[in-house]
mmCIF file of the N, C-alpha and C atoms, coordinates in Angstrom:
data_MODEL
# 
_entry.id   MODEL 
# 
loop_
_atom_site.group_PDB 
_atom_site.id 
_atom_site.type_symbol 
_atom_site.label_atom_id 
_atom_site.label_alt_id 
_atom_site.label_comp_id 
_atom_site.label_asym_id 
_atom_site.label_entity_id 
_atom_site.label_seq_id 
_atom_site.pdbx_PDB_ins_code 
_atom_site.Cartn_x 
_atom_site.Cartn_y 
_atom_site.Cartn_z 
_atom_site.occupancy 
_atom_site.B_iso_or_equiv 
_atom_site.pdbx_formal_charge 
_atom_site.auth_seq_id 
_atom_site.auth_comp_id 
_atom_site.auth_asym_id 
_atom_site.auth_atom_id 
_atom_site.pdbx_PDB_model_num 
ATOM 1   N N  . UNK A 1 1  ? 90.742  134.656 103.760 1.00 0.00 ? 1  UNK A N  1 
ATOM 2   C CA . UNK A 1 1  ? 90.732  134.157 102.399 1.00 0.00 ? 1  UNK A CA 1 
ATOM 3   C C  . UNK A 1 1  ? 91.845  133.130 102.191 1.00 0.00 ? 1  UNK A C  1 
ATOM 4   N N  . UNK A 1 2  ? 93.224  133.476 103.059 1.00 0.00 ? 2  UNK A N  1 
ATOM 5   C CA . UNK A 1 2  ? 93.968  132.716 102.780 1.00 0.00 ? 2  UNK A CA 1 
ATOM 6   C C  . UNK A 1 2  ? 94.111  131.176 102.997 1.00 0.00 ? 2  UNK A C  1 
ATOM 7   N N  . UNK A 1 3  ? 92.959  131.351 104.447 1.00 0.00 ? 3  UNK A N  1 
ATOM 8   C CA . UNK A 1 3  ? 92.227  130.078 105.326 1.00 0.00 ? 3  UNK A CA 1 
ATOM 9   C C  . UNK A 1 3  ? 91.754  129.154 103.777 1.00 0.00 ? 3  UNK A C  1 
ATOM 10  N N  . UNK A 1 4  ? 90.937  129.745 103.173 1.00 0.00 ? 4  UNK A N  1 
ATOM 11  C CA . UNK A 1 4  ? 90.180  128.920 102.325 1.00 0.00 ? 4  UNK A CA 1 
ATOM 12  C C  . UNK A 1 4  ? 91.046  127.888 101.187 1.00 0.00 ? 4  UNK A C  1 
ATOM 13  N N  . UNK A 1 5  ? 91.454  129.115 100.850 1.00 0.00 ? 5  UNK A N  1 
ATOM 14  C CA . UNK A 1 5  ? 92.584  128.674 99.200  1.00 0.00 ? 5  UNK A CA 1 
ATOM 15  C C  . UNK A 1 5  ? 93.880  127.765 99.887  1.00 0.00 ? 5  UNK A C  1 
ATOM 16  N N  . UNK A 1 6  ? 93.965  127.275 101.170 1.00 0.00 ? 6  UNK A N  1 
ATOM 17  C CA . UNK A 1 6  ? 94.632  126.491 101.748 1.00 0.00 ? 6  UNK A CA 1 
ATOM 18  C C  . UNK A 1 6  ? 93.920  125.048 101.743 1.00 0.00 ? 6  UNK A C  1 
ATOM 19  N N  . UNK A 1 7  ? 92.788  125.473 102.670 1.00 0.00 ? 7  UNK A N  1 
ATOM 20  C CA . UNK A 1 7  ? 92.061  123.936 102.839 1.00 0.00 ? 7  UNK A CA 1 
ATOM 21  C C  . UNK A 1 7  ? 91.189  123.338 101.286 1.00 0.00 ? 7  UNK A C  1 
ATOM 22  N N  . UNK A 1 8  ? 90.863  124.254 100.658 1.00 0.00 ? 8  UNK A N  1 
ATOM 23  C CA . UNK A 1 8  ? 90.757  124.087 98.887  1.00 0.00 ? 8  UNK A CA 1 
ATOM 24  C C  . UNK A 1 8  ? 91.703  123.371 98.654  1.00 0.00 ? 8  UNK A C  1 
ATOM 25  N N  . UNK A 1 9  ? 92.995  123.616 98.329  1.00 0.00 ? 9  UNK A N  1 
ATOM 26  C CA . UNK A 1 9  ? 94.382  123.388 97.671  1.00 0.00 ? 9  UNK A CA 1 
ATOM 27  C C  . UNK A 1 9  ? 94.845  121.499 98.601  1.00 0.00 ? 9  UNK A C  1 
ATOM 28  N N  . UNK A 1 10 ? 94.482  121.831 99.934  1.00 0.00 ? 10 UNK A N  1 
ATOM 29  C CA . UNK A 1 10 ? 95.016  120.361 100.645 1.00 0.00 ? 10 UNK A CA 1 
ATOM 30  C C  . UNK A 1 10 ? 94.042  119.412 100.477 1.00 0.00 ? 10 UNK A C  1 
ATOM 31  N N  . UNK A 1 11 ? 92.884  119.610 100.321 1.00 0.00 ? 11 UNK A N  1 
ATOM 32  C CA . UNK A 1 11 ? 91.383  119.018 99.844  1.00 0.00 ? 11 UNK A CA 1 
ATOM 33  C C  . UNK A 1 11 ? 91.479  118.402 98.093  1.00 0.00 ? 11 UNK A C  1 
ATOM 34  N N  . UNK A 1 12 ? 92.183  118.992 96.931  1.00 0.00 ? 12 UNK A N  1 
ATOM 35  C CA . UNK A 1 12 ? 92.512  118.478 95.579  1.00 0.00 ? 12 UNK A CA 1 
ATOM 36  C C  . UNK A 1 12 ? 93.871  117.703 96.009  1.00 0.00 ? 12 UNK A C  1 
ATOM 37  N N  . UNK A 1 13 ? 94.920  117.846 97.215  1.00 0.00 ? 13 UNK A N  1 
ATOM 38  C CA . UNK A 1 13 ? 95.838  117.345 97.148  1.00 0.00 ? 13 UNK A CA 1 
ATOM 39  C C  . UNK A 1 13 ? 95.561  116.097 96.779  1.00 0.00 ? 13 UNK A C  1 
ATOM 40  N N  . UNK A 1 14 ? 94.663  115.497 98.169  1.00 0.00 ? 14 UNK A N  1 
ATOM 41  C CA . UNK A 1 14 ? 94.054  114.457 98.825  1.00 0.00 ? 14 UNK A CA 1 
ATOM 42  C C  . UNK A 1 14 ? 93.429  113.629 97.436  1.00 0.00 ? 14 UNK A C  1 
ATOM 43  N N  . UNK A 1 15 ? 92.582  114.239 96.934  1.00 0.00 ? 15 UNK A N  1 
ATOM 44  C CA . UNK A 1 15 ? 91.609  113.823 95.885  1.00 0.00 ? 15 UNK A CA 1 
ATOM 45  C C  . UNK A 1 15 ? 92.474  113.012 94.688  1.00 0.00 ? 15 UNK A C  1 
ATOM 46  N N  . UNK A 1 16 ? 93.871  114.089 94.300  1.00 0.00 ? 16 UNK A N  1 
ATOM 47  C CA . UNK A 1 16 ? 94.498  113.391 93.325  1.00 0.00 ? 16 UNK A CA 1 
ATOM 48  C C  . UNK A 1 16 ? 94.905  112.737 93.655  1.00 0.00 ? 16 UNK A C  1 
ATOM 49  N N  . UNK A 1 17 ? 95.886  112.101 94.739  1.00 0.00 ? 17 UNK A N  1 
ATOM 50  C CA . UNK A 1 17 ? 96.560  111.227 95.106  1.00 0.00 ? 17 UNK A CA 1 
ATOM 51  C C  . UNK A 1 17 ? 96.220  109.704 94.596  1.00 0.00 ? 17 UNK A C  1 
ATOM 52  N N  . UNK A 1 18 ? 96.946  108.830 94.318  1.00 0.00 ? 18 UNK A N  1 
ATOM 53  C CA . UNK A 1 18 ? 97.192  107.757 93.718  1.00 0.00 ? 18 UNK A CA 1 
ATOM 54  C C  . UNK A 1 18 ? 97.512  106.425 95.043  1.00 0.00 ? 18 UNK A C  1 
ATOM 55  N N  . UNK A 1 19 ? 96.964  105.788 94.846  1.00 0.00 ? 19 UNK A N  1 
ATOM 56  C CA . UNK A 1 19 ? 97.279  104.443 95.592  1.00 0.00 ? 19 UNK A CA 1 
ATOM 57  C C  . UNK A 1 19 ? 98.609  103.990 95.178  1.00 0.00 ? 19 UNK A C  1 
ATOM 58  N N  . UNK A 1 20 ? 99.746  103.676 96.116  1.00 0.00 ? 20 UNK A N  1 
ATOM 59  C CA . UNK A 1 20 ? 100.921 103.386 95.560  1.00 0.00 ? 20 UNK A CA 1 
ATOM 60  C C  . UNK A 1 20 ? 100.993 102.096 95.549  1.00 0.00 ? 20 UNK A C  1 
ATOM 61  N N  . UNK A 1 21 ? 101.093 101.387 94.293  1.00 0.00 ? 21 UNK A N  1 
ATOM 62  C CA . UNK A 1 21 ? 101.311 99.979  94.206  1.00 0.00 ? 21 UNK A CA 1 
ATOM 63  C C  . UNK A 1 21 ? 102.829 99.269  95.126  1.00 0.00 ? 21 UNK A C  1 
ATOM 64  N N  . UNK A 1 22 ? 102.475 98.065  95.669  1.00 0.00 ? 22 UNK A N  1 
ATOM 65  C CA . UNK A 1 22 ? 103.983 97.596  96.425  1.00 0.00 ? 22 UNK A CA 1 
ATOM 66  C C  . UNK A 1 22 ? 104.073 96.455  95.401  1.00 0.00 ? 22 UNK A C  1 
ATOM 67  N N  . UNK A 1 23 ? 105.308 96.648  94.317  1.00 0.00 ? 23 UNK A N  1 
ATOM 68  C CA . UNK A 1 23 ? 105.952 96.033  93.345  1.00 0.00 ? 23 UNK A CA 1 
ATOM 69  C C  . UNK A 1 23 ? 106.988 94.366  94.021  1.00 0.00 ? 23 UNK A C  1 
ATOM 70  N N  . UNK A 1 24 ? 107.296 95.067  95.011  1.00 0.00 ? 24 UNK A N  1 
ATOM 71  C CA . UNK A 1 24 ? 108.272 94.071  96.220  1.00 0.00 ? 24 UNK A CA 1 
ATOM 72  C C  . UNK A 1 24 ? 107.217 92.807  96.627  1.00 0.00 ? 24 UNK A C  1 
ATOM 73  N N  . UNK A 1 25 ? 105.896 93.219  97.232  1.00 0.00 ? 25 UNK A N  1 
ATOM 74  C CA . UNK A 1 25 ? 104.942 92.829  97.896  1.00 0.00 ? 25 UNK A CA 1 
ATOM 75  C C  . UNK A 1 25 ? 104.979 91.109  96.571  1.00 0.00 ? 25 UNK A C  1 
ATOM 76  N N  . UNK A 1 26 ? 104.041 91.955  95.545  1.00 0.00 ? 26 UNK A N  1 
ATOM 77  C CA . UNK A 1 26 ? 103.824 90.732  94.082  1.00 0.00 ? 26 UNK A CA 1 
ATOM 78  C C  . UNK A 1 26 ? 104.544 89.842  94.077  1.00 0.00 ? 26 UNK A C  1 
ATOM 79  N N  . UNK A 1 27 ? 105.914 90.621  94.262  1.00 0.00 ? 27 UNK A N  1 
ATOM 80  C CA . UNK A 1 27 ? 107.235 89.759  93.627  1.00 0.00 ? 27 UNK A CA 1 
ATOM 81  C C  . UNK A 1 27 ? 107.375 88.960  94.554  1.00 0.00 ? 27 UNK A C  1 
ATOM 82  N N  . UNK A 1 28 ? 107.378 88.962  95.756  1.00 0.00 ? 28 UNK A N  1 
ATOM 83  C CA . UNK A 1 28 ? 107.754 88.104  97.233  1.00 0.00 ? 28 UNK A CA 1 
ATOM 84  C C  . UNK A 1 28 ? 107.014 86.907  96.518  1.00 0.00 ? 28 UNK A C  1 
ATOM 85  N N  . UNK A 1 29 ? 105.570 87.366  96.771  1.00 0.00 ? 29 UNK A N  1 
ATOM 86  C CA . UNK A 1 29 ? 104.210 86.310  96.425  1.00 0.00 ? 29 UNK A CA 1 
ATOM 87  C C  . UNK A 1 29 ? 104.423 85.115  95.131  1.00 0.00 ? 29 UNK A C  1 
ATOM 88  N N  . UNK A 1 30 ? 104.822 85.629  94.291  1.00 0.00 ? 30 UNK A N  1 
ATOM 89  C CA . UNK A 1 30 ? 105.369 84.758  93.083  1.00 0.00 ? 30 UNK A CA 1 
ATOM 90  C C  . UNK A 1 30 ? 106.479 84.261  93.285  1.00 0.00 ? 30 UNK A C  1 
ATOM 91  N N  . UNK A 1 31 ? 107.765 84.963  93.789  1.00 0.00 ? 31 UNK A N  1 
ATOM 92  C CA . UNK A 1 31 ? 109.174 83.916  94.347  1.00 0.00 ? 31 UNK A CA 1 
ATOM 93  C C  . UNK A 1 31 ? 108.817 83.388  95.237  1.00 0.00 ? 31 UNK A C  1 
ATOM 94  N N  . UNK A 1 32 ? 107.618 82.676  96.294  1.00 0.00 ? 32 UNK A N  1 
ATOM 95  C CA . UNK A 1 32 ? 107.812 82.025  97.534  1.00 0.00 ? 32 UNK A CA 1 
ATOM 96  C C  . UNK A 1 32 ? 107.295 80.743  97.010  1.00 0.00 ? 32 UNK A C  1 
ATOM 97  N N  . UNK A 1 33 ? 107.865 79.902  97.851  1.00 0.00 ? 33 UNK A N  1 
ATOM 98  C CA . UNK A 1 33 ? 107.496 78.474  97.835  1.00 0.00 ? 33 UNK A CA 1 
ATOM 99  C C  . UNK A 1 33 ? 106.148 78.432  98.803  1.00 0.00 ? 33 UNK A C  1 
ATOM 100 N N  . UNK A 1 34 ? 105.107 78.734  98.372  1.00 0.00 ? 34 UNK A N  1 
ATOM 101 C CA . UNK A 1 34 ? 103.760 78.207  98.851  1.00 0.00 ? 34 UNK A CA 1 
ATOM 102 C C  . UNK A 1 34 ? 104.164 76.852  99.567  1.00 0.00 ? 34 UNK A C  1 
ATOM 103 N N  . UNK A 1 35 ? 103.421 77.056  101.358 1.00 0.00 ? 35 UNK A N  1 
ATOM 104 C CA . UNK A 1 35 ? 103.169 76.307  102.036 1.00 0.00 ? 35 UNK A CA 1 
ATOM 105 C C  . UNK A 1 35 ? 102.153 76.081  102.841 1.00 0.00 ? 35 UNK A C  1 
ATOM 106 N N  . UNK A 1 36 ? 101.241 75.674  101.936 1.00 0.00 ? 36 UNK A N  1 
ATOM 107 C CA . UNK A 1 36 ? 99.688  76.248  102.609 1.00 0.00 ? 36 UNK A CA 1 
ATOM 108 C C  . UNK A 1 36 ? 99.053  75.391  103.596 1.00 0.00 ? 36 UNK A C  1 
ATOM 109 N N  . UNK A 1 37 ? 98.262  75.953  104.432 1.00 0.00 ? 37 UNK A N  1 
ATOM 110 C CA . UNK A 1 37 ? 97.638  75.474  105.830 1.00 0.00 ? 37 UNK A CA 1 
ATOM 111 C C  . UNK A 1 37 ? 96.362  76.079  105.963 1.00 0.00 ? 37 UNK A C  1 
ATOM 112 N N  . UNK A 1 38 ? 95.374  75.053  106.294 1.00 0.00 ? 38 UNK A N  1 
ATOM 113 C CA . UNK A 1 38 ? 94.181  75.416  107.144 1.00 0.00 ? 38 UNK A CA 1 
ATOM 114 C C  . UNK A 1 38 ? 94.182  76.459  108.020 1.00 0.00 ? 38 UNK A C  1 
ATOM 115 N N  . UNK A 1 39 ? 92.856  77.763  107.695 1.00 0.00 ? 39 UNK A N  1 
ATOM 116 C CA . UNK A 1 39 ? 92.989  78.429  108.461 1.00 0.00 ? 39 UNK A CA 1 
ATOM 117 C C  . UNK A 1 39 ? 91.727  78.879  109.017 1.00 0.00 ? 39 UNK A C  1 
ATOM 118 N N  . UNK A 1 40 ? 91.014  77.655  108.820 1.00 0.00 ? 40 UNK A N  1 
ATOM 119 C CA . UNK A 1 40 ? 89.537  77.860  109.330 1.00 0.00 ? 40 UNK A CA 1 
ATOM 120 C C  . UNK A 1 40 ? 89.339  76.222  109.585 1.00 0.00 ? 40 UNK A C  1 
ATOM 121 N N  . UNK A 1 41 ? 88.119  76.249  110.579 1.00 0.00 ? 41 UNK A N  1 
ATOM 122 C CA . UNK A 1 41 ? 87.628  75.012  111.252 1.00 0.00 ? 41 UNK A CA 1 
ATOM 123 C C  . UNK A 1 41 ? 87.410  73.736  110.187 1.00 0.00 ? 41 UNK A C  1 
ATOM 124 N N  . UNK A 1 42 ? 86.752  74.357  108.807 1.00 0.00 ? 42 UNK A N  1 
ATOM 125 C CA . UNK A 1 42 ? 86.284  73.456  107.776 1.00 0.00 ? 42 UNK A CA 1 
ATOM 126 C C  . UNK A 1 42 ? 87.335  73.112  107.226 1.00 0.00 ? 42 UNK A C  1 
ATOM 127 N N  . UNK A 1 43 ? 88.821  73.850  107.399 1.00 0.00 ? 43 UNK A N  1 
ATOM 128 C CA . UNK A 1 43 ? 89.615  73.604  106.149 1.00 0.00 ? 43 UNK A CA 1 
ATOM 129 C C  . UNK A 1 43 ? 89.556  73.973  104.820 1.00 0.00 ? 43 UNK A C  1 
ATOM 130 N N  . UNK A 1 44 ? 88.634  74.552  104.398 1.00 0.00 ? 44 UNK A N  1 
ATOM 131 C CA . UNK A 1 44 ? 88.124  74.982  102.806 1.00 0.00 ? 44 UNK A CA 1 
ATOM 132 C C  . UNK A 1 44 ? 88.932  76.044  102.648 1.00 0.00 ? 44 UNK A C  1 
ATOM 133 N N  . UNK A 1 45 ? 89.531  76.786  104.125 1.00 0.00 ? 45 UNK A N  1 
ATOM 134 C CA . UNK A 1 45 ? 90.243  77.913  103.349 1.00 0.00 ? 45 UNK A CA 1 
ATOM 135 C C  . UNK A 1 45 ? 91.658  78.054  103.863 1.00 0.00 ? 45 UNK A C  1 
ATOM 136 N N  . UNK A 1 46 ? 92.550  78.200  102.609 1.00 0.00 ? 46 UNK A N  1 
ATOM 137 C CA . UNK A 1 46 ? 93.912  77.698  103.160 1.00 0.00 ? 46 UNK A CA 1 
ATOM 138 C C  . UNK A 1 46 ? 94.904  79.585  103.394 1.00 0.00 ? 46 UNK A C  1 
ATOM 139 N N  . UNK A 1 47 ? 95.882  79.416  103.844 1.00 0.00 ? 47 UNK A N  1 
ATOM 140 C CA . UNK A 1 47 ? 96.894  80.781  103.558 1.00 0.00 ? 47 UNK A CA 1 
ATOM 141 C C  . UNK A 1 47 ? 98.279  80.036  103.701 1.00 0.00 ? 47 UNK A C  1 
ATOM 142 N N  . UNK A 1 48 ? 99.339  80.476  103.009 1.00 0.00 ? 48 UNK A N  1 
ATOM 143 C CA . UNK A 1 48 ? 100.610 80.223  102.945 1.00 0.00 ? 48 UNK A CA 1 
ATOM 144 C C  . UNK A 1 48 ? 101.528 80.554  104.268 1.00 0.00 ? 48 UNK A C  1 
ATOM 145 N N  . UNK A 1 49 ? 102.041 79.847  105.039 1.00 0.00 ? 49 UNK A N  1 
ATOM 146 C CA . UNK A 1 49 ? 102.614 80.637  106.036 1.00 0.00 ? 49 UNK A CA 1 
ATOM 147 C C  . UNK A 1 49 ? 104.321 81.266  106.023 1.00 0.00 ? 49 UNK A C  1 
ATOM 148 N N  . UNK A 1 50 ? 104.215 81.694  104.793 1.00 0.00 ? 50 UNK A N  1 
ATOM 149 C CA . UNK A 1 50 ? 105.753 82.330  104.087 1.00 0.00 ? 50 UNK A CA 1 
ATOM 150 C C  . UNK A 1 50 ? 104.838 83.426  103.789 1.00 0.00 ? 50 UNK A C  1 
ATOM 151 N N  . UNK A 1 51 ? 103.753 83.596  102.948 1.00 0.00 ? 51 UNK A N  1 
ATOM 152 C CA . UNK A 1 51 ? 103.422 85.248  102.190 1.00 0.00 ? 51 UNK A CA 1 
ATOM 153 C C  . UNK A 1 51 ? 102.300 85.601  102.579 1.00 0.00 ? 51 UNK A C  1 
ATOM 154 N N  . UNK A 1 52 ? 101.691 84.522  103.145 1.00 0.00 ? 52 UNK A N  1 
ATOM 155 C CA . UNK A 1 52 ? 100.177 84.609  103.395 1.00 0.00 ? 52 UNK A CA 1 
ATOM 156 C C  . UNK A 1 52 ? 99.227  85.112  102.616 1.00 0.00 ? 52 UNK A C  1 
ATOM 157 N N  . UNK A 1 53 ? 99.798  84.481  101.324 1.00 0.00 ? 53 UNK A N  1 
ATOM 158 C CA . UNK A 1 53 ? 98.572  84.471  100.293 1.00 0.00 ? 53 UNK A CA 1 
ATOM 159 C C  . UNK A 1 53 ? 97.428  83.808  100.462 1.00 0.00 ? 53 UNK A C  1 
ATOM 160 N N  . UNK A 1 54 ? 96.028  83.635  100.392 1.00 0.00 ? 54 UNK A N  1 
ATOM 161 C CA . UNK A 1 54 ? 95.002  83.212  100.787 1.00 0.00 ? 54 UNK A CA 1 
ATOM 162 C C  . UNK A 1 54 ? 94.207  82.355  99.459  1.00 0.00 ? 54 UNK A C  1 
ATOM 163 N N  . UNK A 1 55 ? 94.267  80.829  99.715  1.00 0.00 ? 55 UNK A N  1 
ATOM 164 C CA . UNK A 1 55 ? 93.622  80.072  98.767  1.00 0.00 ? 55 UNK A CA 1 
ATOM 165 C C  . UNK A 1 55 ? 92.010  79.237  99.258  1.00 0.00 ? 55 UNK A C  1 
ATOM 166 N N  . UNK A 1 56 ? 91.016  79.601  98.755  1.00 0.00 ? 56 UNK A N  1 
ATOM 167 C CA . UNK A 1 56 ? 90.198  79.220  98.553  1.00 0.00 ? 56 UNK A CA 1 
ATOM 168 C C  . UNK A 1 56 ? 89.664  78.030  98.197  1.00 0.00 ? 56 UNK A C  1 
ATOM 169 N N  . UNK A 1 57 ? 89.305  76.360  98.687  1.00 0.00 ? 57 UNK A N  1 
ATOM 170 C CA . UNK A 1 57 ? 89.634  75.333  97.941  1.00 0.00 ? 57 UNK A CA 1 
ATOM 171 C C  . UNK A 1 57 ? 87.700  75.479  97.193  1.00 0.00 ? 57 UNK A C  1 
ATOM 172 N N  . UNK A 1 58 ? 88.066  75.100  96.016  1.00 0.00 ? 58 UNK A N  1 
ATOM 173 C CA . UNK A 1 58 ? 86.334  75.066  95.402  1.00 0.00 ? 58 UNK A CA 1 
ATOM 174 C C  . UNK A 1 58 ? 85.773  74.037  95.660  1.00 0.00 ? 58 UNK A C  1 
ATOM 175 N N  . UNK A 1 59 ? 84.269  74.139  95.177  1.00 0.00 ? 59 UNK A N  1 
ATOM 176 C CA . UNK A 1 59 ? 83.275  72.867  95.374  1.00 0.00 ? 59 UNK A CA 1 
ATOM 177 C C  . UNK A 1 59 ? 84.055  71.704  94.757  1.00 0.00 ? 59 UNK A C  1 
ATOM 178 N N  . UNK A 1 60 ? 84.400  70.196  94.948  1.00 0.00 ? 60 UNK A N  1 
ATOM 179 C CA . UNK A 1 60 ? 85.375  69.288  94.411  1.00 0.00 ? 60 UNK A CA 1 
ATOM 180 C C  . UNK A 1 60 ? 85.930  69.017  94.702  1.00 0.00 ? 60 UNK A C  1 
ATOM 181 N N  . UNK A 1 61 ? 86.603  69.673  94.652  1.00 0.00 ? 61 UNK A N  1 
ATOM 182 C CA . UNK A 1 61 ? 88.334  69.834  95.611  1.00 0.00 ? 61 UNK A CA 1 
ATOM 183 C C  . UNK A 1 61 ? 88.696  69.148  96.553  1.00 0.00 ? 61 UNK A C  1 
ATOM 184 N N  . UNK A 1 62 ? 89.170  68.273  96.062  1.00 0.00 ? 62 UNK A N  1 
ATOM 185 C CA . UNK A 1 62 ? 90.341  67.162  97.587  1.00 0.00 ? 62 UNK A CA 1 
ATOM 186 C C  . UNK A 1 62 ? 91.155  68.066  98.534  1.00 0.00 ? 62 UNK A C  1 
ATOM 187 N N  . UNK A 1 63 ? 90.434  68.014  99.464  1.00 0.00 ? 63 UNK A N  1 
ATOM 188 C CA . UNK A 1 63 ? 90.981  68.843  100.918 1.00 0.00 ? 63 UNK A CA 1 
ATOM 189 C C  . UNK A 1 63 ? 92.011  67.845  101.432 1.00 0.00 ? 63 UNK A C  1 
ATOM 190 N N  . UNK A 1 64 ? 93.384  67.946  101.547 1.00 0.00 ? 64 UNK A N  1 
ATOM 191 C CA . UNK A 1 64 ? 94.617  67.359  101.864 1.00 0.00 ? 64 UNK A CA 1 
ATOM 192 C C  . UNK A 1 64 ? 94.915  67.384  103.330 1.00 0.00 ? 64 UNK A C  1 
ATOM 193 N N  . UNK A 1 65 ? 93.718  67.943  103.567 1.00 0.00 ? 65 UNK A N  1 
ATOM 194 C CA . UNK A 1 65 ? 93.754  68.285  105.529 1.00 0.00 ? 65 UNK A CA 1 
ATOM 195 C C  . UNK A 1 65 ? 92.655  67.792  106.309 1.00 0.00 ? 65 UNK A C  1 
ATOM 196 N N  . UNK A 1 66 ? 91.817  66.453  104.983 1.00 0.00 ? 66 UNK A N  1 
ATOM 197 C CA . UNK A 1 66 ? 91.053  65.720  105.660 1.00 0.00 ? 66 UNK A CA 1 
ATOM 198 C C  . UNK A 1 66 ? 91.282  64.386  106.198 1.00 0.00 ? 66 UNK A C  1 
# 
């Protein structure tokens, strides 16, 4: 019985648990000086190589790496 009301009890642990936000992570991303680079063949899709935030250029968009 005690088997049960164990794996019960570690089974709701699991369930409640919360995704822990990284507060540090955001903050890096917003204090960095974006320096973005091609990271695909087309160029359409860029990432920063300080935070590696990932920018998307849209339909329009003057590609600076053409």
């Amino acid at each position: 019985m005690y088997i049960i009301e164990l794996f019960l009890k570690l089974k709701n642990d699991i369930k409640n648990k919360k995704p822990k936000n990284n507060p540090s992570k955001k903050e890096e991303i917003e204090k960095c000086n974006h320096l973005f680079v091609p990271i695909d063949s087309t160029g359409r899709i860029l990432a920063c190589s300080k935070c590696g935030e990932i920018y998307k250029l849209k339909k329009g968009e003057i590609n600076p790496f053409k």
